[in-house]
DOTOR-252293 format. One line per field, with one value per residue (C-alpha): residue in three letters; x, y, z. Coordinates in steps of 0.2 Angstrom, whole numbers, plus 5000, padded with zeros to 4 digits. Layout:
BEGIN
rest	[ALA  ...]
xx	[X  ...]
yy	[Y  ...]
zz	[Z  ...]
end
This chain:
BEGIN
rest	[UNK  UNK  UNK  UNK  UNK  UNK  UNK  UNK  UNK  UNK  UNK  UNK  UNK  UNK  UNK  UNK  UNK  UNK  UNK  UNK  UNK  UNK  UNK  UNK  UNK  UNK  UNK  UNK  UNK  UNK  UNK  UNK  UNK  UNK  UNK  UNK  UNK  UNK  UNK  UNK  UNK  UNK  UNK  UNK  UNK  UNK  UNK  UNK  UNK  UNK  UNK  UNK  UNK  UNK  UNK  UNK  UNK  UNK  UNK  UNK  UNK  UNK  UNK  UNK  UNK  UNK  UNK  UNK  UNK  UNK  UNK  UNK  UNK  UNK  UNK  UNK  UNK  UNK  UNK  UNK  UNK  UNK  UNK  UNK  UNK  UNK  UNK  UNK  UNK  UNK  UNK  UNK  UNK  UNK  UNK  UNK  UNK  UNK  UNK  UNK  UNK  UNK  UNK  UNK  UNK  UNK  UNK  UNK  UNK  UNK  UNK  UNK  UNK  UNK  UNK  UNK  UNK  UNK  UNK  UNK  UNK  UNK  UNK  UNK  UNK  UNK  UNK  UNK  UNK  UNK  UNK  UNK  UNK  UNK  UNK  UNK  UNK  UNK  UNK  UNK  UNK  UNK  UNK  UNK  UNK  UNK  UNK  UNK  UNK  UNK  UNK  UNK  UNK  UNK  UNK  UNK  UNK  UNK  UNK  UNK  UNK  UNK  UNK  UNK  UNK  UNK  UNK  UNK  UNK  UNK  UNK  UNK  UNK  UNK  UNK  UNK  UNK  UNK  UNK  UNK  UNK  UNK  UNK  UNK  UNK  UNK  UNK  UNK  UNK  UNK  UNK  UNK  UNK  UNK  UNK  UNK  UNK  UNK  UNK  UNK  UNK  UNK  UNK  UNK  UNK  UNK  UNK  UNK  UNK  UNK  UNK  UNK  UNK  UNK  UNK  UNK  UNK  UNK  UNK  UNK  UNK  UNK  UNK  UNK  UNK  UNK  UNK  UNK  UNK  UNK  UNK  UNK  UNK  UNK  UNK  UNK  UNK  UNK  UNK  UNK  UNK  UNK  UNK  UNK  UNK  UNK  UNK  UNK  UNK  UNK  UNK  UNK  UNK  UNK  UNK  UNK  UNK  UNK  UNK  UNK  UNK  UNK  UNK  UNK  UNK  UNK  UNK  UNK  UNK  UNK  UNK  UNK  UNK  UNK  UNK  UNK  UNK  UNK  UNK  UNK  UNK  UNK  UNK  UNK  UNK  UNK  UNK  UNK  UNK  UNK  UNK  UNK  UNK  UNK  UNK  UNK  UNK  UNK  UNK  UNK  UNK  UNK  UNK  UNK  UNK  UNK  UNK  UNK  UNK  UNK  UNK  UNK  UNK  UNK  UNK  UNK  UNK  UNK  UNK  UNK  UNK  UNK  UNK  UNK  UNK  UNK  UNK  UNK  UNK  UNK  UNK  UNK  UNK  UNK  UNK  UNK  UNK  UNK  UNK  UNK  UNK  UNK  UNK  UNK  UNK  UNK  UNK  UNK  UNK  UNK  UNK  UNK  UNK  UNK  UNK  UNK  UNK  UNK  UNK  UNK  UNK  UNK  UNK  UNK  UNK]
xx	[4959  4945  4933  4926  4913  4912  4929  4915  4905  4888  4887  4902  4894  4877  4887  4900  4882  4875  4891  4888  4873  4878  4890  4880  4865  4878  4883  4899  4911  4908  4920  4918  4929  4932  4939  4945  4959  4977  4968  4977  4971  4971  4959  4945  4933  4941  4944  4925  4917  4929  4920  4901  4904  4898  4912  4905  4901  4916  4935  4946  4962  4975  4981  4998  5000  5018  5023  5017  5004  4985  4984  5000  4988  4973  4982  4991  4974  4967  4978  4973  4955  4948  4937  4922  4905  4893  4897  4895  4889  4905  4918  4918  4918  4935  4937  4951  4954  4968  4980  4993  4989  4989  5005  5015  5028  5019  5022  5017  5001  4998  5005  4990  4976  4981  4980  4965  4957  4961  4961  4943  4932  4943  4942  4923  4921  4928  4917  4925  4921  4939  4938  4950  4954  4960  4967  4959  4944  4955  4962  4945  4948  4965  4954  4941  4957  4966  4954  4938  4931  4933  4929  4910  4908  4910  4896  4898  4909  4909  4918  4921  4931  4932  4954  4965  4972  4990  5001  4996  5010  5016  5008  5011  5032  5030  5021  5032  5046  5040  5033  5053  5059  5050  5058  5075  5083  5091  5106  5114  5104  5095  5079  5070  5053  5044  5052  5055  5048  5057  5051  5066  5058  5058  5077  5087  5097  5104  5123  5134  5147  5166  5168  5184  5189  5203  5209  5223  5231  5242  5254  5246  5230  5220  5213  5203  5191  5186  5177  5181  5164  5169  5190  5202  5215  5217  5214  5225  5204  5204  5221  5218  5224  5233  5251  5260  5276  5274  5282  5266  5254  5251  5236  5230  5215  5203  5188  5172  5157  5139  5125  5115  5100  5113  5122  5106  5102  5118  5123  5117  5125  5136  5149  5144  5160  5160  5167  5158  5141  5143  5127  5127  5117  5102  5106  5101  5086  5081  5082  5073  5058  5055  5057  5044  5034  5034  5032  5016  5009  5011  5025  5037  5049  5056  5052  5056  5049  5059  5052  5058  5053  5054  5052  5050  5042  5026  5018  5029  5042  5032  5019  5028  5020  5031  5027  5032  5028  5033  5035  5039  5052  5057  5057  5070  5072  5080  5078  5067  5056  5064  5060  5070  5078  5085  5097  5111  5123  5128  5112  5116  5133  5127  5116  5132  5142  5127  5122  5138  5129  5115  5115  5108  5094  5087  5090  5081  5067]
yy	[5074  5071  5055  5044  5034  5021  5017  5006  4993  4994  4984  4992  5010  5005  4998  5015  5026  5014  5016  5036  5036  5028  5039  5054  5044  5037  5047  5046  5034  5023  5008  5001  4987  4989  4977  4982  4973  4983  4996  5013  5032  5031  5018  5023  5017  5028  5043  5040  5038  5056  5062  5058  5063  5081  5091  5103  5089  5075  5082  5066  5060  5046  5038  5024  5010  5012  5027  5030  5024  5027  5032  5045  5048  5054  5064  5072  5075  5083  5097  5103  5098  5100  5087  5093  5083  5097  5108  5098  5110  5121  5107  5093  5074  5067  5052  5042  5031  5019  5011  4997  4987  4970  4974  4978  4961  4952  4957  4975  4968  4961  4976  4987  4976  4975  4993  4996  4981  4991  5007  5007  5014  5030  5029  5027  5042  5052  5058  5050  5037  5025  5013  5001  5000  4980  4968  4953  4948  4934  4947  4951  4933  4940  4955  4946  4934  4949  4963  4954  4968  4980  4968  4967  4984  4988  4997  4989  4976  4981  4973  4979  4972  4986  4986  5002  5006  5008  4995  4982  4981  4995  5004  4986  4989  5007  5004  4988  5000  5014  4999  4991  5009  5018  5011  5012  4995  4991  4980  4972  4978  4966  4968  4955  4958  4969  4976  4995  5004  5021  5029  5036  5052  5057  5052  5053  5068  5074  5070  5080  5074  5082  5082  5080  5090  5091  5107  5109  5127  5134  5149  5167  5164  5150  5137  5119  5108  5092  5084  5067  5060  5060  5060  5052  5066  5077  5068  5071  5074  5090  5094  5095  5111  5118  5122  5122  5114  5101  5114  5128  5117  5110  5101  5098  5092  5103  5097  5105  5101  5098  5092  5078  5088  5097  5079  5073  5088  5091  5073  5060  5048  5045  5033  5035  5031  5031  5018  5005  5012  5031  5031  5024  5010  5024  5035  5026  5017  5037  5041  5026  5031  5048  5045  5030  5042  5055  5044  5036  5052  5059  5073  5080  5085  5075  5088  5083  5094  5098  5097  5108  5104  5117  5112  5124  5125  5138  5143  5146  5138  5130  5123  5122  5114  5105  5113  5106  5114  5109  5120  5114  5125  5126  5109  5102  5097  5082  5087  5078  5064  5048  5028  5021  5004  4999  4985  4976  4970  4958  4949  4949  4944  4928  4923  4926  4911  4901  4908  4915  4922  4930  4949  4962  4964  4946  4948  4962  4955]
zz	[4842  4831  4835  4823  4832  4815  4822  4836  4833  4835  4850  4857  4857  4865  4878  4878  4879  4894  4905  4900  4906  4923  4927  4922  4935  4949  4962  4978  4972  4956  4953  4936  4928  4906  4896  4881  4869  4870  4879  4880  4883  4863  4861  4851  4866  4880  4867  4863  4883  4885  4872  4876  4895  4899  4901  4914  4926  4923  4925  4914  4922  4916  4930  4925  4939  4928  4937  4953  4966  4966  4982  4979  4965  4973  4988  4973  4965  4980  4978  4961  4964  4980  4985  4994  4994  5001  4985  4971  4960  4962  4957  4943  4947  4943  4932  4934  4921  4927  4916  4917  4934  4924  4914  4932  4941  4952  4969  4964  4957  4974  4983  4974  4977  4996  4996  4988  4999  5015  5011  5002  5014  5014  4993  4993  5005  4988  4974  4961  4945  4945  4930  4929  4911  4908  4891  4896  4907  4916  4929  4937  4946  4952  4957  4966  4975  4982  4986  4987  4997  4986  4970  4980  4979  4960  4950  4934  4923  4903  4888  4871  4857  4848  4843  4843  4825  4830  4831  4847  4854  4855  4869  4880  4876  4881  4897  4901  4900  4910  4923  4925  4925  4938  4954  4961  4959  4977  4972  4988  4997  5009  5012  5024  5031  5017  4999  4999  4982  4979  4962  4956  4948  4969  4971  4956  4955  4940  4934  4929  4916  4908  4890  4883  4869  4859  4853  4840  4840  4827  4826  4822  4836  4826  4832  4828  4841  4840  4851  4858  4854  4835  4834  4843  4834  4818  4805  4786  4779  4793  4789  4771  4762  4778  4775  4793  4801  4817  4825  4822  4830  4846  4854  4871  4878  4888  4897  4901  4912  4905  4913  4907  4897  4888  4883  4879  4866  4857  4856  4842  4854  4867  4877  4895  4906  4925  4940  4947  4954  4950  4942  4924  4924  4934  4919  4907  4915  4919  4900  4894  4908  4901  4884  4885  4893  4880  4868  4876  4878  4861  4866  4853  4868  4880  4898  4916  4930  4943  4961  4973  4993  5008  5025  5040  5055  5061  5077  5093  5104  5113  5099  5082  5066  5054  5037  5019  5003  4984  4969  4952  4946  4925  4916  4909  4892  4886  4868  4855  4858  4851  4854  4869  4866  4885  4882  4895  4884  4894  4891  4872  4874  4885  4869  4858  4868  4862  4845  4837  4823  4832  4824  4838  4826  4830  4847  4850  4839]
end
């Protein structure tokens, strides 16, 4: 992506080449607070300071509150990069540029802080720069209520007011989309003492469906399909120009399995049908999750990775280690990126009791 530093203002990129410069200065662990309107990893600000940072000293990651943990984060972070302090010269510095903690509910706001309050001596023995990428300047006081601690031991707090091009609101929809989706909901399930968060990329296994079919077969071998999803039955338009007797054709109904990236490809839409918690509802919130995603990130195609675990045991009989081991196996395509829309229904037909003449347009706007 080209970068168009005019896109700054003038104040904005003496203060983008000052934050440079400490980082390229600062050594250990460097906490930095930016503020920065509608701020996204296409903001003209964080494309720029990943621009100007030398890239044989500074490795740039994105981190989404959204999708997972920081801490998951940064143990997953130290499997691809190694983090060892007495050989600097042989690794890059991560920078983790975290997105999204502000747009996350409430308890999980406080969940995060907590963590980083009690887990920041083991952060700050990291060589690492964390910036905390923020909209307003109002959440550093939630920051300094919650993990005052780790607030004391910041390197630097920056503003700019430089605006992203795009439209404003759509990186907040995305990422509040991905933020409600990420976690398994546990309906009736009581949970007393402390909320249980499962992401539902670690659990969700993939469905499998039956499409109905209707096939129409007529003396002499041929035959004509049409699937449920677009005919209830042979319509005279089909029919047009054949010249058969009722008794010539018959028509049955076969069904075939498909799993749910194959629906997704081949189907403009689709009627999901299912009992009372077989999954339908986790379906949908799973597709709206990786589309918002793909969509955020400038994908053209929708792929999931699969993650597969194997557990096993080394040593001897008498002193055996537990051993785990993950390997992402081919990803899965769900076709095209398009924009995900996750709406309940229900929600719009409760409107409807009060405002007959609400048009699902209007409610949506």
């Amino acid at each position: 992506m080209a970068i168009d530093i005019n896109n700054l203002t003038q104040p904005d990129q003496e203060t983008l080449d000052d934050l440079a410069t400490t980082l390229e200065l600062s050594d250990g662990t460097t906490i930095v607070f930016a503020i920065a309107p509608e701020s996204a990893p296409n903001h003209p600000v964080v494309e720029q300071l990943k621009f100007v940072l030398n890239p044989d000293e500074f490795q740039v990651e994105n981190f989404f509150y959204s999708q997972e943990s920081l801490i998951a984060f940064l143990y997953a972070l130290d499997k691809r990069i190694p983090v060892n302090p007495d050989a600097k010269d042989e690794s890059k510095r991560p920078v983790i540029m975290a997105f999204g903690i502000e747009q996350l509910p409430r308890p999980r706001i406080l969940k995060e802080l907590k963590r980083l309050n009690l887990g920041r001596e083991a952060l700050f023995s990291r060589e690492v720069v964390l910036i905390f990428w923020l909209n307003k300047r109002d959440f550093i006081e939630t920051f300094r209520s919650y993990a005052p601690d780790f607030w004391d031991w910041r390197e630097k707090v920056v503003k700019f007011t430089t605006r992203p091009p795009l439209n404003p609101l759509l990186y907040p929809y995305l990422e509040s989309l991905i933020a409600e989706n990420s976690y398994l909901k546990m309906s009736g399930v009581m949970q007393v003492q402390r909320q249980v968060d499962i992401f539902l990329d670690q659990v969700y296994v993939s469905l499998q469906a039956e499409r109905q079919q209707q096939v129409t077969e007529f003396k002499g071998g041929s035959k004509l399909s049409f699937e449920t999803q677009r005919y209830a039955e042979v319509s005279a338009e089909s029919r047009r120009g054949m010249e058969f007797a009722p008794s010539e054709m018959t028509t049955k109904t076969v069904t075939h399995k498909v799993d749910l990236a194959e629906a997704v490809r081949r189907c403009h839409y689709s009627v999901i049908l299912g009992d009372p918690g077989a999954g339908k509802t986790t379906l949908l919130r799973y597709l709206a999750l990786h589309f918002a995603m793909a969509q955020r990130d400038g994908k053209v195609e929708v792929l999931v990775e699969n993650v597969e675990t194997y557990h096993g045991t080394s040593g001897n009989a008498g002193n055996k280690d537990e051993l785990s081991q993950s390997s992402v196996i081919n990803p899965e395509s769900l076709g095209n990126t398009r924009f995900p829309v996750f709406l309940r229904v229900a929600d719009y037909a409760e409107r409807l009791v009060k405002q007959p003449e609400l048009s699902l347009l209007a409610f949506l706007e």
